[in-house]
C-alpha angles and dihedrals in degrees: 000000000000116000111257117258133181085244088053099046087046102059089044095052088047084055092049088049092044087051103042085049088055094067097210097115130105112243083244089056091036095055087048092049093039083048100047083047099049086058098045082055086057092046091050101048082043082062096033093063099047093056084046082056098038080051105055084042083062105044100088131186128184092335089312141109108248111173113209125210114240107241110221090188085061098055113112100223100056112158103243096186 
């Protein structure tokens, strides 16, 4: 089996999400698949915080640690609906 990546985890979550939103399976097969999916999230955001981490170790001023906040106002893909 393939080691688990945050790329990984991600497509399949997008395929959980694609077939929940279909509405052809059965609640037995909906609960396995919300359930699966509520894992990889946790997963994710698992990933998602240690690059956060990995990230503030790396931003350097004068010699010293300085952690800086990510601006979400600044993202490029804001919804603007």
């Amino acid at each position: 089996m393939a080691k688990k990546t945050f790329e990984n985890a991600l497509t399949r979550l997008e395929q959980i999400t694609s077939d929940l939103e279909e509405g052809e399976l059965s609640l037995e097969d909906s609960l396995k698949k919300f359930d699966e999916g509520i894992g990889l999230v946790k997963f994710c955001n698992s990933k998602l915080e240690e690059a956060r981490s990995r990230v503030e170790l790396l931003l350097k001023q004068d010699g010293t640690l300085t952690p800086v906040n990510f601006d979400e106002s600044e993202r490029g893909d804001q919804d603007l609906s």
